[in-house]
C-alpha positions, 0 to 999 in steps of 0.5 A, spaced: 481 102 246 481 107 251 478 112 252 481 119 249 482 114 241 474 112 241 474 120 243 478 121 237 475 117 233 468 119 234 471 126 232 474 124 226 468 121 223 463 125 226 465 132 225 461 137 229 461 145 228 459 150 233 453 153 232 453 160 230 445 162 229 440 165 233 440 160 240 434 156 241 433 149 243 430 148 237 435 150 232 440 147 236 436 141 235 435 141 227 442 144 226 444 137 229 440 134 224 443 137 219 449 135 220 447 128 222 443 128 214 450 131 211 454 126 214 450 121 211 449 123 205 456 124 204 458 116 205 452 115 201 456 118 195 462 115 198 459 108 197 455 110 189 461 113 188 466 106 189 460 102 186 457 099 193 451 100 191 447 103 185 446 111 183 437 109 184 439 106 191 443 112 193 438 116 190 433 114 194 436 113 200 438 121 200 431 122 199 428 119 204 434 122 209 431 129 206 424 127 207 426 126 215 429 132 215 424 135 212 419 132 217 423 135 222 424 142 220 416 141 219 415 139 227 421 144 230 417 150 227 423 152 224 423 158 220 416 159 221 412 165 224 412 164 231 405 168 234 408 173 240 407 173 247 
């Protein structure tokens, strides 16, 4: 494949969204985690809902998936009061 198809690809399967909220590293990188945590729920719901794996196995792989994000969010400081400089 060249370039600018695996360029495609990647886009189609791993939609970004600009960021629209207040700008620092860290939000930037928990709303990457975000989306990345959407897209697998999404698959996992794709693969429950075409009989690939059971409703407990995709239940419990979307609540580890949350657990991970919410570690993140944990070790980010986001949405925590920050002290003032």
């Amino acid at each position: 494949m060249d370039n600018d198809t695996e360029k495609e690809k990647e886009e189609f399967l791993y939609p970004r969204s600009r960021y629209r909220g207040e700008f620092t590293p860290e939000n930037m990188v928990f709303n990457s985690n975000l989306q990345e945590f959407a897209h697998k729920v999404n698959y996992i719901c794709g693969l429950e809902t075409n009989g690939k794996i059971s409703s407990e196995d995709a239940y419990g792989r979307i609540k580890k998936l949350w657990k991970q994000l919410k570690s993140s969010k944990h070790n980010l400081s986001i949405g925590e009061d920050r002290d003032p400089e």
